[in-house]
C-alpha positions as CSV (number, residue, x, y, z in Angstrom):
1,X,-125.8,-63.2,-9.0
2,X,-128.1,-65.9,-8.0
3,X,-128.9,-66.8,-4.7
4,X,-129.3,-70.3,-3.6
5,X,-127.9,-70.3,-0.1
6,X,-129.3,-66.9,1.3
7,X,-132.8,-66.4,1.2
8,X,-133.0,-70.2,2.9
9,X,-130.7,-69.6,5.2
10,X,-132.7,-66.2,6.3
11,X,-136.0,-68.9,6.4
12,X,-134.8,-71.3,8.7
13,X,-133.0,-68.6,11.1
14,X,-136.8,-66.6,11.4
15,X,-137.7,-69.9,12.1
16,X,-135.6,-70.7,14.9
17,X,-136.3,-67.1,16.4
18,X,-139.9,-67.5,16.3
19,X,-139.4,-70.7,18.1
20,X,-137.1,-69.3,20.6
21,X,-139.5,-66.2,20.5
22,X,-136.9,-63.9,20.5
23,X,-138.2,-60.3,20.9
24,X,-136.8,-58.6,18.0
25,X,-137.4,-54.2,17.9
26,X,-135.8,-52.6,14.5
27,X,-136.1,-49.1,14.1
28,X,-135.3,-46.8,11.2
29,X,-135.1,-49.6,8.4
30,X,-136.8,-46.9,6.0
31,X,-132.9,-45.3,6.4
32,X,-131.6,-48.4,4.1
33,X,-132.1,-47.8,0.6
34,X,-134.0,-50.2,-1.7
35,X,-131.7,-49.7,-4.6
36,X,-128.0,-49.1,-4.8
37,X,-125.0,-49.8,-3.1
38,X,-124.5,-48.9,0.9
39,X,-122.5,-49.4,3.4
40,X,-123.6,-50.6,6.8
41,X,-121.3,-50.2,9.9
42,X,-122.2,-51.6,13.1
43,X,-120.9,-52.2,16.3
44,X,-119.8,-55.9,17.4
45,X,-120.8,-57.4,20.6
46,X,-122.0,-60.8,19.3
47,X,-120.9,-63.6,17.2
48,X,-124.2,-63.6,15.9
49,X,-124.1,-59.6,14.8
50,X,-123.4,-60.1,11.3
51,X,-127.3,-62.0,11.4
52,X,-129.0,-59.6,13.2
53,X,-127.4,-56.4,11.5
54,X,-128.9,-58.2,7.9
55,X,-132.1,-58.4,9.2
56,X,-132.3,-54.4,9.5
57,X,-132.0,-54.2,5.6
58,X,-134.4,-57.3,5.2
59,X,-137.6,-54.2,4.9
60,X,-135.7,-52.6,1.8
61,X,-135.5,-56.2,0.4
62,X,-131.9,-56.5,0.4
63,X,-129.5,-59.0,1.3
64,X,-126.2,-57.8,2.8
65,X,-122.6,-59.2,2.0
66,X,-120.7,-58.9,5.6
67,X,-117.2,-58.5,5.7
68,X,-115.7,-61.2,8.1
69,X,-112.0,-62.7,8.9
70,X,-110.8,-65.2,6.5
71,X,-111.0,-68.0,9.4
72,X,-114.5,-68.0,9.5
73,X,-114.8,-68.9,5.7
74,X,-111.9,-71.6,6.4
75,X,-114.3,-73.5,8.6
76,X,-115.8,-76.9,6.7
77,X,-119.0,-75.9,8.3
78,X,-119.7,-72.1,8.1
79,X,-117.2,-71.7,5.3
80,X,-119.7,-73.1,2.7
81,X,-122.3,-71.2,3.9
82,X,-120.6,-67.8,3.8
83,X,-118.9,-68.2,0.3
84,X,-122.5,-69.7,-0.6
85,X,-124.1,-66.1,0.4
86,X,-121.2,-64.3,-0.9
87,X,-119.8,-62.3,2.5
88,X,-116.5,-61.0,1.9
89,X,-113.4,-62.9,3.5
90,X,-110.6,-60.4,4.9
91,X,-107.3,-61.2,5.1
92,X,-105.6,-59.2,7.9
93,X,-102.4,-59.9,6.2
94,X,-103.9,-58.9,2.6
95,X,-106.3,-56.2,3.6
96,X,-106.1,-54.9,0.4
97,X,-107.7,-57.4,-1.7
98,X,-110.5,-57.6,0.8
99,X,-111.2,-54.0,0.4
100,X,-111.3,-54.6,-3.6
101,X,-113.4,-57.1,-3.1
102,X,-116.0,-55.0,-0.8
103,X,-115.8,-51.6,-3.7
104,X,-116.6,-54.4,-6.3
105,X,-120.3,-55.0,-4.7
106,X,-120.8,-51.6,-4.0
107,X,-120.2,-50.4,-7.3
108,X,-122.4,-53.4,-8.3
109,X,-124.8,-52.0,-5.7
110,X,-124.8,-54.4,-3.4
111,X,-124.9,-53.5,0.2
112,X,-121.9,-54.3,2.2
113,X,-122.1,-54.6,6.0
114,X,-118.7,-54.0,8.1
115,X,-118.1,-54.3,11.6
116,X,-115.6,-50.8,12.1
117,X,-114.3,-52.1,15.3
118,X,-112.9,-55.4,13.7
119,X,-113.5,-57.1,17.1
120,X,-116.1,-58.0,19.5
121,X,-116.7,-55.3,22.2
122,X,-115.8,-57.2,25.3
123,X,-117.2,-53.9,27.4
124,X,-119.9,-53.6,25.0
125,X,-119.2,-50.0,24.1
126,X,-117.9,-48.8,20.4
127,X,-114.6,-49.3,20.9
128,X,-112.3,-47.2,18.3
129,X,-112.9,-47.3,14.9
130,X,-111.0,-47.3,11.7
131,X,-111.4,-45.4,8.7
132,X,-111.7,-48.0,6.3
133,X,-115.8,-47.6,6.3
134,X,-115.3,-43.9,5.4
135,X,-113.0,-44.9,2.6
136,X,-115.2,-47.6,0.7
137,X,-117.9,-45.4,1.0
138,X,-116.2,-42.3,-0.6
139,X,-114.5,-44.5,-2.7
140,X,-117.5,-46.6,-4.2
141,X,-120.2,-43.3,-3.6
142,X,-122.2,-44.3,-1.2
143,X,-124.3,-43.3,1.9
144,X,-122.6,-44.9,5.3
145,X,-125.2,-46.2,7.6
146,X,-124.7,-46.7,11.4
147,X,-125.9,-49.6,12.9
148,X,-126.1,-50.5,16.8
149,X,-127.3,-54.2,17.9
150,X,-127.9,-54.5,21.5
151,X,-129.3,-58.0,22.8
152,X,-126.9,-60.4,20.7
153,X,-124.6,-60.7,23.4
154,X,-126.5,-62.7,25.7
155,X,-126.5,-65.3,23.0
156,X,-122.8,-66.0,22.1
157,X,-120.1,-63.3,22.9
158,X,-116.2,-63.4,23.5
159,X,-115.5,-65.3,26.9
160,X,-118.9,-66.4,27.8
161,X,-120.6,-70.0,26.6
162,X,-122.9,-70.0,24.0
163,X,-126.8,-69.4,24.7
164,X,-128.3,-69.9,21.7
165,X,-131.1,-71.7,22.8
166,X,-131.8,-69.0,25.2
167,X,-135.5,-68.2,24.8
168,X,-137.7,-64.7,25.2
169,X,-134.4,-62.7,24.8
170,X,-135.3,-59.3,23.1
171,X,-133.4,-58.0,20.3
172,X,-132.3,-54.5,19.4
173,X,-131.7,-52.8,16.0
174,X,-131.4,-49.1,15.4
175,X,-130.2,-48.0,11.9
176,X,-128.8,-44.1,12.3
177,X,-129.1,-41.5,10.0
178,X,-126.5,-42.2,6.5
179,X,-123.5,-39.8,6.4
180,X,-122.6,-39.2,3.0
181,X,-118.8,-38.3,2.6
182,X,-116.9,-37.5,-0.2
183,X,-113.6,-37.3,-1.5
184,X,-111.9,-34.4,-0.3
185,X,-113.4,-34.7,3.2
186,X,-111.4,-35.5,6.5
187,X,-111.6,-39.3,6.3
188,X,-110.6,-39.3,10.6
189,X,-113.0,-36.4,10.8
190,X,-116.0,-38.6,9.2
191,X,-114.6,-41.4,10.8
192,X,-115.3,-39.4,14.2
193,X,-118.5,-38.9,13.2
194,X,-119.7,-42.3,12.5
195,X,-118.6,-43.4,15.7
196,X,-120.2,-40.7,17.8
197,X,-123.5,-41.9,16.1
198,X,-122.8,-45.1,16.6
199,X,-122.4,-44.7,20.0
200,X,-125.5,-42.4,20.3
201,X,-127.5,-45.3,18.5
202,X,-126.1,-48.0,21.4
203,X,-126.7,-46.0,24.1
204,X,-130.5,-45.5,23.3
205,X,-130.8,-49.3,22.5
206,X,-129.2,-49.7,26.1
207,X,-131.0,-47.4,28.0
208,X,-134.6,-48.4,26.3
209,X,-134.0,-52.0,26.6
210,X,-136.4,-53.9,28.6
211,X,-135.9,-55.8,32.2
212,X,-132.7,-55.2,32.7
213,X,-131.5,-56.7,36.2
214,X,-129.3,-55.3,38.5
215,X,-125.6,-56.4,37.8
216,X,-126.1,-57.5,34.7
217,X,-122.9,-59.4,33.0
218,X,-124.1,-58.1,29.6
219,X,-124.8,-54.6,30.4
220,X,-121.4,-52.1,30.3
221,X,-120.1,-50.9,33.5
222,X,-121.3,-47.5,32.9
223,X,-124.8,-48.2,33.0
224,X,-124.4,-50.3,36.4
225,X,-123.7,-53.8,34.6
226,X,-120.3,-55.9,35.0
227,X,-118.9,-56.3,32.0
228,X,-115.5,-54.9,32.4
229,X,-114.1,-51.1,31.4
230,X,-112.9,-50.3,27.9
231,X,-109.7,-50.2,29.7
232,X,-110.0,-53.3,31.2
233,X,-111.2,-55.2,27.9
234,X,-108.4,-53.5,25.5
235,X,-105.9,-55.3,28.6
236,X,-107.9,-58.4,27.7
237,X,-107.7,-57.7,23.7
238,X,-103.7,-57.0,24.3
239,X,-103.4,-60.7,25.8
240,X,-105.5,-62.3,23.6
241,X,-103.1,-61.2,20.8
242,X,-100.1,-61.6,22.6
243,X,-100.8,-65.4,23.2
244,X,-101.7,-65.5,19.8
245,X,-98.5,-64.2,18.1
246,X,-96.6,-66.1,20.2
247,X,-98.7,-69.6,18.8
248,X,-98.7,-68.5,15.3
249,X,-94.8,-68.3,15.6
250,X,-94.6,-72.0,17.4
């Protein structure tokens, strides 16, 4: 398919980093193949993830179609952009089609990218993950890839104004190992799996991250920041969806 929108895109956002000399580390890009479908799961702290989880396949000179809500491609700005790059809308009322949509490029060996947690990380831990990762990649037969970004928060995250002209900010990417399931598997089973690397991948970008002051409001509670609790922050998700069932029925 050609590519108009994307590769500029990439240009002017390495621009703007070098400019806001962002301190960008990625490790294990060798993991992402240089041919054939993938898919990419990462964890979601950031509004921004979706550009910074790309970047780790930019060494294996691939682009990678994100999977993102529907609302985002809605948008008279960013909608243009996305369709123009060729991300993947999803429906939460259709999921289905979206999921058709994401075997499609895998089987045309594109590499899809897919936030599992289907929400931003207000404790900045992997929250619970579905299995829908496990699936596509069984499904299209293709290696899973875990992803962990650590950095992107302090930019633009859920509940905190935006800081995207925030300068010297350092950047972490760590691609995992690929888990290659296959029909027959336990889907939950693989599913468990992918989040425990996940989660092994974040916690080494957290604990190797650089000047890191004390109290932090982007660093989890766990590693003496004070973002709030996986309990608290599901309370918070709980709420956030409440108030918005309750506006989409007004």
């Amino acid at each position: 398919m050609a590519e108009i929108v994307y590769p500029p895109v990439i240009g002017a956002l390495l621009t703007a980093f070098r400019a806001l000399d962002l301190k960008i580390r990625i490790e294990g890009a060798e993991r992402i193949p240089r041919t054939g479908g993938a898919v990419l799961a990462s964890n979601h702290i950031s509004y921004l993830d979706f550009i910074f989880a790309g970047l780790a396949a930019r060494p294996a000179g691939r682009l990678v179609r994100f999977m993102a809500k529907k609302e985002v491609f809605d948008h008279r700005i960013s909608g243009p952009l996305m369709r123009g790059m060729h991300h993947i809308p999803v429906d939460r009322a259709a999921g289905a089609a979206a999921f058709g949509a994401a075997l499609k490029a895998l089987k045309a060996d594109e590499v899809v990218g897919v936030f599992a947690e289907a929400t931003i990380s207000r404790s900045f831990t992997v929250k619970e993950i579905k299995n829908g990762a496990v699936r596509m990649a069984v499904s299209a037969k293709v290696p899973l890839i875990p992803v962990a970004l650590w950095g992107t928060q302090r930019l633009w995250t859920k509940g905190r104004p935006r800081r995207l002209l925030q300068r010297h900010v350092p950047i972490t990417i760590l691609v995992g190992e690929p888990l290659h399931p296959k029909r027959g598997d336990d889907y939950d089973a693989a599913t468990d799996e992918l989040h425990a690397r996940m989660t092994a991948l974040l916690d080494r970008a957290q604990r190797t991250y650089p000047e890191i002051p004390p109290g932090a409001w982007w660093q989890p509670r766990h590693l003496g920041g004070c973002a709030p609790t996986p309990e608290e922050a599901a309370a918070m998700d709980a709420a956030e969806a409440e108030a918005r069932a309750v506006r989409d029925k007004s």
